[in-house]
MIFIVO-7869 format. One record per residue: residue in three letters; x, z, y of N, C-alpha, C in turn. Coordinates in steps of 0.1 Angstrom, whole numbers, plus 5000, padded with zeros to 4 digits. Layout:
// residues N
alaXZYXZYXZY...
This chain:
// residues 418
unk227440877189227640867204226440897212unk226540977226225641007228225340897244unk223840857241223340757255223240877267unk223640787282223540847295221840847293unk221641007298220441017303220141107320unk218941137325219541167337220041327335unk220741347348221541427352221541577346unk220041627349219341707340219141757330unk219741627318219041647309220041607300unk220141597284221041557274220541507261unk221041427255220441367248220941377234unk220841457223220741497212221341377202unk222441297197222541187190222141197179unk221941297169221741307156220041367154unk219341367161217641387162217141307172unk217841267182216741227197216541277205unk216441477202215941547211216741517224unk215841527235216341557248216841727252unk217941787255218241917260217941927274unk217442047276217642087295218542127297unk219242067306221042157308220642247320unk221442347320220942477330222042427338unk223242327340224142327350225142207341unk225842167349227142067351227842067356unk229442117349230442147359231342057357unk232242057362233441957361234741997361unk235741967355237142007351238141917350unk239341897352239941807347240541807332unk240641937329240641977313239942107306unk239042047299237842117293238942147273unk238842277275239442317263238942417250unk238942387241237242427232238442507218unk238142617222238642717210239842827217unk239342947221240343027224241443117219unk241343017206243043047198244043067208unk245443067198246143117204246942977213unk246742907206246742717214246142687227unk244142697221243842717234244042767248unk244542937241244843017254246242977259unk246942937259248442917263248442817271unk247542687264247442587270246842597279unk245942637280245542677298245842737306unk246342837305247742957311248542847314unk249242767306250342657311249742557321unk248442557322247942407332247042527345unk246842597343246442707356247742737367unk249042767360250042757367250442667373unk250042547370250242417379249242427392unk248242487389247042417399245842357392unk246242327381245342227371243942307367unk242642237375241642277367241442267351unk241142407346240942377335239742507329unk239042467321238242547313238442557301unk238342717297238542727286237342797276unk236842737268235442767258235842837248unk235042917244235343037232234043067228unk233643047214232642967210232243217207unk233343257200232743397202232843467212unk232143627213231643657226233143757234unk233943797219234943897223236243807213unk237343837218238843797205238843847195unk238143967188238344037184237744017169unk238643947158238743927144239343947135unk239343997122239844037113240743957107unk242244017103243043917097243243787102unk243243777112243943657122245043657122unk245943577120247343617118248443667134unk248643757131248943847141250743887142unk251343787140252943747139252943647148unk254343727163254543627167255943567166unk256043447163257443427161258443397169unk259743437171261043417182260543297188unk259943187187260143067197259243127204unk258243177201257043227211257143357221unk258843417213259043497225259543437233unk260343347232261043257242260343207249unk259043127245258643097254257843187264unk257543297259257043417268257943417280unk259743457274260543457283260743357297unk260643237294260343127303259143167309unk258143197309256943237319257043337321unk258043437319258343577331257543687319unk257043637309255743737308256343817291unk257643827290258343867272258344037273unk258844087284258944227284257444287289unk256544227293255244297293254744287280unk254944167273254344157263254544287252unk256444297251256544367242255944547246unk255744527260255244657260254044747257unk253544577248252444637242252544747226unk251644847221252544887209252144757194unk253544757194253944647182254844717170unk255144597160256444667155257244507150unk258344567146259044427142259444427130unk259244267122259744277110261144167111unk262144227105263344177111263544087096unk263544107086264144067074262443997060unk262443937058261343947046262143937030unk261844027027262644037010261443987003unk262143986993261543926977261844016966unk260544096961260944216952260344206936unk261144216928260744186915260944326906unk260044326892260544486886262044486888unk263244396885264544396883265144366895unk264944346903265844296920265144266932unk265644276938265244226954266244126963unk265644006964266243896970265943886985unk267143866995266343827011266043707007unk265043667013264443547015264443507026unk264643597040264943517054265043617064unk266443637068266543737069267043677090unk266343727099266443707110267243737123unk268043807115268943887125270343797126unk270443727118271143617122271043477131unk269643497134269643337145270343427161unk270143287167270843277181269543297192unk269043417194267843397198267943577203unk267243567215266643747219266043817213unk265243737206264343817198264243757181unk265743877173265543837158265043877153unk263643867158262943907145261143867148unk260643897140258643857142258143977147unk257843987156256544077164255444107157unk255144207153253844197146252744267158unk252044207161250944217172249444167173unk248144277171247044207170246444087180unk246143997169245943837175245043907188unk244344017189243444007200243644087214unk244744137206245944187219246244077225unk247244027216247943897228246943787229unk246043787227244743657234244343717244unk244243877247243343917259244943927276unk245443987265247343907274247043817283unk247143667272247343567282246143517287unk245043587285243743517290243843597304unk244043697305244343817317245143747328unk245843697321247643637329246843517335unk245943447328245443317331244343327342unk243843457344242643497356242943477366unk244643507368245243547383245543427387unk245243307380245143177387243543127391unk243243037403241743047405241142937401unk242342857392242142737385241442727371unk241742847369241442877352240042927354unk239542867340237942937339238042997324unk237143107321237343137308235343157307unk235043107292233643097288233443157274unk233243277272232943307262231743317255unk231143277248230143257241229543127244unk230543037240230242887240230142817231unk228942787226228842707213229042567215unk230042507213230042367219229742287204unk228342197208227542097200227741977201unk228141887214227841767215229341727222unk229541597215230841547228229941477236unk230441457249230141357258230441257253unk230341057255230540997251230140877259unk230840817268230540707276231840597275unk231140437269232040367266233340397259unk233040437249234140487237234740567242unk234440617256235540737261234740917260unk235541007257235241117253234841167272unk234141237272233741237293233641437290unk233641477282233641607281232541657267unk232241797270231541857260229641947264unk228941947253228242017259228342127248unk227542257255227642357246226542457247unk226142527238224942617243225642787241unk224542847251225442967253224543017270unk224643147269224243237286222943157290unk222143147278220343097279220342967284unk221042837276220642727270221942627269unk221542557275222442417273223142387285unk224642357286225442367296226642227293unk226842167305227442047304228942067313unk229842017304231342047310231541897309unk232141847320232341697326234341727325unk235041667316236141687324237041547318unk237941497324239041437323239741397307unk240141527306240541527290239741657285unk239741637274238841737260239941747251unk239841877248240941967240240642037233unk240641987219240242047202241342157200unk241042277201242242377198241342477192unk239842407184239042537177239242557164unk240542537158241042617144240542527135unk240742567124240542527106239842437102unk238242497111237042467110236342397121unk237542347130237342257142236042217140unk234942227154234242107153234242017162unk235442027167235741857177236341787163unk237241827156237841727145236841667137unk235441717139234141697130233141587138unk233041627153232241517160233141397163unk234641417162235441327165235541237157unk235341247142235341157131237041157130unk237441287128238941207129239241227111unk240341127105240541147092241441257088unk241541327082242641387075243441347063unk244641417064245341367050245541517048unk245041577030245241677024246041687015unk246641797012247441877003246241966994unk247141986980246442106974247242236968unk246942306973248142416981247242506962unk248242586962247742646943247542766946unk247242816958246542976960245342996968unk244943106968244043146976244343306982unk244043346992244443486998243443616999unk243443686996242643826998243043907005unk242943937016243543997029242644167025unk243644277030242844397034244144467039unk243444607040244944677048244544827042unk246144907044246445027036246945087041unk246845247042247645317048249345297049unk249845297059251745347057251545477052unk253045507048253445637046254845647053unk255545757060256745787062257645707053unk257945737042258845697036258845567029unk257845437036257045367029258445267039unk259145147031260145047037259444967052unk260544977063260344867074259944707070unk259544647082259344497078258544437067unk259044297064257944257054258544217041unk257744197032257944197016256944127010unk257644037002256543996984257044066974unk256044096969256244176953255844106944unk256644056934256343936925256244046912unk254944026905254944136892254543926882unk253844026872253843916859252143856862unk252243746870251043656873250443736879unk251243806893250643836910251343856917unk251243816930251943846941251043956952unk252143966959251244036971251944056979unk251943976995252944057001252244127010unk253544187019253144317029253744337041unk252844317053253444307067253044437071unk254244457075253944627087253244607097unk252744677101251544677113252044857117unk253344877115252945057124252745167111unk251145137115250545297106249745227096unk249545107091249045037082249744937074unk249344877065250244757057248944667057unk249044567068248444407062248544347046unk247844357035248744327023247844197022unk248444077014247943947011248343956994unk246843986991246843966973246843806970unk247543736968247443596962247043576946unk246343476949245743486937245243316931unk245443246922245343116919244343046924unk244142966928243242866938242242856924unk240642826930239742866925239742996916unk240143056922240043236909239243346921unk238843336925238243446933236943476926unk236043416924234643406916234943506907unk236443416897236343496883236943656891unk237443646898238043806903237043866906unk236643826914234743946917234043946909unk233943876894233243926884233844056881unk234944016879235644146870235744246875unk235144266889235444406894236044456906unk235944576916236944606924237744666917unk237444776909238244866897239444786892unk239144666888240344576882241244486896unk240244516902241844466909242744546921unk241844646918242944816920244044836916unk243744846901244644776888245144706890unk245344566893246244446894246944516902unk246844546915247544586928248644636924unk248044786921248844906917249744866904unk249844776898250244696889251944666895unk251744606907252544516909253344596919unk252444686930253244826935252844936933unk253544976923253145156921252345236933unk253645246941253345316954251845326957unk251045266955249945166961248845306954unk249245336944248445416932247145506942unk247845586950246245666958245945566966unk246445526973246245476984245245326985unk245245296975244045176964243045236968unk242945336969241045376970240545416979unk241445396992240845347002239545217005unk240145136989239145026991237945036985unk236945046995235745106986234744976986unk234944906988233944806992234644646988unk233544566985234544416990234344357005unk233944427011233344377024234744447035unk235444497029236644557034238044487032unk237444337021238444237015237844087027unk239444057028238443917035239143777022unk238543707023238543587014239243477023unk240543437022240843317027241243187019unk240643067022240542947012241642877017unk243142867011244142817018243942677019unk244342617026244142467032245142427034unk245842287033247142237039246142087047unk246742067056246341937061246641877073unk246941747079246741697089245941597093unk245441577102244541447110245741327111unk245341167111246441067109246541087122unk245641087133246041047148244941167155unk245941237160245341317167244641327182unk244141147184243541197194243041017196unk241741057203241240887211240740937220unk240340847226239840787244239140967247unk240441047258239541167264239641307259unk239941287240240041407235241541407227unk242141507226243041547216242841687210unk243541677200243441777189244841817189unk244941937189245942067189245942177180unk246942257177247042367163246142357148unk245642417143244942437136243842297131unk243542267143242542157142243241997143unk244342007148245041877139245641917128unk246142037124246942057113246742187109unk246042237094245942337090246942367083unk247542457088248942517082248542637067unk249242617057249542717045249342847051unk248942987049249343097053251143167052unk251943067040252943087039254343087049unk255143177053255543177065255243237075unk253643217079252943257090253043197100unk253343067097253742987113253042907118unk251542907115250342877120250742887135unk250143017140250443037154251442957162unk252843027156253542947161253942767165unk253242727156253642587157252342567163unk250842597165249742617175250342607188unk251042697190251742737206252542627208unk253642607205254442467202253842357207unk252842347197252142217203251342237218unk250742337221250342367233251442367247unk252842407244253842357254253842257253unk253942177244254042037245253441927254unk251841957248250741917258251041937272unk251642057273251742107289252242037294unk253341997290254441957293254341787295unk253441727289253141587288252741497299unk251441627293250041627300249741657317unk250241737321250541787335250141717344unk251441627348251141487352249841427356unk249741347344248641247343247341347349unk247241447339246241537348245641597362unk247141577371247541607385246941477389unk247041347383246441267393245441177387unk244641277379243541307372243241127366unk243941067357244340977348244740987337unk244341027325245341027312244640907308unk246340847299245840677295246240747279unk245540657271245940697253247440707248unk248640667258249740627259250240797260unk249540887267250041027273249941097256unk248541087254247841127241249041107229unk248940997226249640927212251241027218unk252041057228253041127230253341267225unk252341297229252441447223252141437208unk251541357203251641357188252941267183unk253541217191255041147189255741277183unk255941397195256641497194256441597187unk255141587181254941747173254441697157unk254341567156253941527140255241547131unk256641497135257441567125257941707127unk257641787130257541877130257141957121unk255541927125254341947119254941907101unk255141817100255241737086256541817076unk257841847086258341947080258142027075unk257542127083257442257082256242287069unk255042157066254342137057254742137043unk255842047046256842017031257442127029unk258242197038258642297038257342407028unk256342437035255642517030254942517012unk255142377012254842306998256042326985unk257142326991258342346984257942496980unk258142586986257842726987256542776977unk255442706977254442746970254542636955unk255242576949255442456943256542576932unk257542616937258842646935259142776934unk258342846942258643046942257243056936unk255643046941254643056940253643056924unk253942896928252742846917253142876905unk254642926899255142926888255043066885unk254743156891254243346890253143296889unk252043276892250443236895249543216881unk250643146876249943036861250943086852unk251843196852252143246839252643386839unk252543456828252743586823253943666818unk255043506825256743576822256543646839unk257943706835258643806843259643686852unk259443726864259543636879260843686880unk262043546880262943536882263743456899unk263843526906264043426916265643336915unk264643186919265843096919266943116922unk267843046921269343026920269343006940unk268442926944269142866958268642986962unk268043086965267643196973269043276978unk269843286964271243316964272443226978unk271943136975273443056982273543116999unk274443117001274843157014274843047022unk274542887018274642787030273042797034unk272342847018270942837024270642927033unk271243067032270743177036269743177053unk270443097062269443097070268442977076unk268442897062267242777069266142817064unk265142907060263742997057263843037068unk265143107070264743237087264443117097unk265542997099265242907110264042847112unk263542797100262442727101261042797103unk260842937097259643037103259943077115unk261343117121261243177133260843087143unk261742977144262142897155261342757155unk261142727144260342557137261742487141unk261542317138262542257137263342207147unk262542167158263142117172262842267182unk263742267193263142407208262242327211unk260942457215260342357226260242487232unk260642427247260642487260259842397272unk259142537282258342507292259142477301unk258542357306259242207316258942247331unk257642357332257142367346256242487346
């Protein structure tokens, strides 16, 4: 916790050191991570009137393999803020169906053209597209602040209550005074880390190798897993490229970069022919990104000042892709709570604990959900060297669209209230 020092100046809890702050502003909500959570959520409280800042610890959006699927509820919600047909007018493409392809058959696995919804199907759109979207949309309010290159270090901390953040960034040390404080900095949160908040983990049985590959004309729409004999890999369209996700057994990456890029050219092309020239495109591992899957949630997402949103209460599986989505989700939510109390610049722990009323089963579902999936299709290709049979329930036609419902839409609507 950090002691009041004067106005000027800041006081370092974990050394002593004193900081010079170059300035002290003030906000009624100070929001730290310009995910796709962060940005929405401020976009939603700028339209009110609501002061709000939003921190972005890098200098531009622009990252590799960020997951870049938006899902039907998030076009809806686009649709409710006026803003669905500009979006789409960005260039995108859609994956309507995801199959499941083995040497002997191809199973749908969730097929979207069946829900009740405008938009059946996932958007596939760079995360840094639609972050510069709604950060754009969020300028033309004079409420909104946007800060990029904000390293936020310290929480405020007066009388067990969170009073804002400081952060360094634009030549030194800079102090955001606001109301509420809003953890929406992803995976690797470090409000979940100053906050001391607990987690409850999962151990999810893969790990992901992201890179991308040419399309071809004749190369299938939408998305796909290709299940060969102990490898998967699926493949999202992006247009004129394939996003491909080599999955690979949790702790195995070490032993894979011993063995080579050459062998896992091989693995690939193994599991899709097709893939045969177009493999050597990969010339490097610095052209692979390494992701360390995580399942998890915080028990209580929020005390005196701060809450935690997307990623940073709850690290979602890569499976599905509904990270974002259920990020955004939770960010109407907030909106929607939060508004209020923030209009007459009051939030009691009562506001807080609400929005985690509404988005923990959710959240909890869609986890199990994702655990079933890697448990049951996944882990049993991963750890052996038979030939990948897909289950019996993939077949049934009662199940046929609770996978599509649950990635498109999540489990309850959430719709913008204001």
């Amino acid at each position: 916790m950090t002691t009041d020092v004067p106005k000027n100046l800041s006081q370092d809890p974990s050394n002593n050191l004193v900081h010079d702050i170059v300035d002290v502003q003030t906000t009624n909500c100070c929001i730290v991570g310009g995910g796709p959570a962060g940005a929405v959520l401020a976009l939603l409280l700028a339209r009110q009137g609501i002061s709000v800042m939003l921190l972005e610890a890098h200098k531009d959006f622009d990252r590799d393999f960020r997951g870049d699927t938006i899902h039907p509820s998030v076009m809806e919600i686009m649709e409710e803020l006026g803003l669905s047909d500009r979006l789409l007018g960005l260039p995108h493409t859609k994956i309507r169906q995801i199959s499941i392809q083995t040497p002997q058959d191809t199973v749908t696995f969730a097929d979207f053209s069946h829900l009740k919804t405008h938009y059946p199907y996932i958007t596939m759109l760079p995360q840094v597209k639609f972050l510069e979207f709604i950060t754009q949309e969020a300028q033309k309010y004079p409420s909104f602040h946007l800060v990029m290159g904000a390293n936020v270090q310290e929480l405020i901390t007066e009388n067990d209550v969170i009073q804002g953040v400081r952060y360094r960034g634009g030549g030194g040390w800079h102090e955001i005074r606001a109301i509420l404080t809003v953890g929406a900095d992803g995976r690797h949160s470090r409000l979940r880390h100053l906050g001391e908040f607990e987690s409850i983990e999962t151990s999810p049985p893969m790990d992901v190798l992201w890179f991308r590959l040419p399309c071809q004309p004749e190369d299938p729409e939408g998305g796909m897993g290709r299940f060969g004999q102990g490898h998967i890999i699926a493949m999202l369209d992006r247009g004129d490229e394939w996003q491909v996700a080599y999955v690979i057994p949790k702790g195995g990456y070490q032993q894979l970069r011993a063995a080579g890029l050459e062998e896992l050219k091989k693995s690939v092309t193994e599991v899709v022919p097709e893939f045969q020239q177009r493999i050597q495109n990969l010339h490097d591992w610095s052209q692979i990104a390494f992701l360390s899957v995580e399942s998890s949630r915080v028990k209580r997402w929020y005390r005196p000042g701060l809450l935690l949103i997307g990623d940073a209460a709850h690290i979602m599986s890569p499976v599905g892709g509904v990270g974002i989505n259920y990020a955004i989700q939770d960010a109407v939510v907030a909106a929607n709570v939060l508004s209020k109390p923030l209009k007459n610049q009051q939030v009691q722990l009562s506001d807080l604990a609400k929005v985690q009323r509404q988005r923990e089963l959710p959240t909890r579902i869609i986890q199990a959900f994702q655990t079933f999936i890697q448990k049951r299709l996944l882990a049993p290709v991963l750890t052996s060297n038979r030939t990948f049979v897909p289950p019996a329930f993939l077949r049934l036609p009662i199940l046929r669209d609770l996978p599509a419902r649950l990635i498109a839409l999540g489990v309850f609507p959430v719709h913008v209230k204001a």
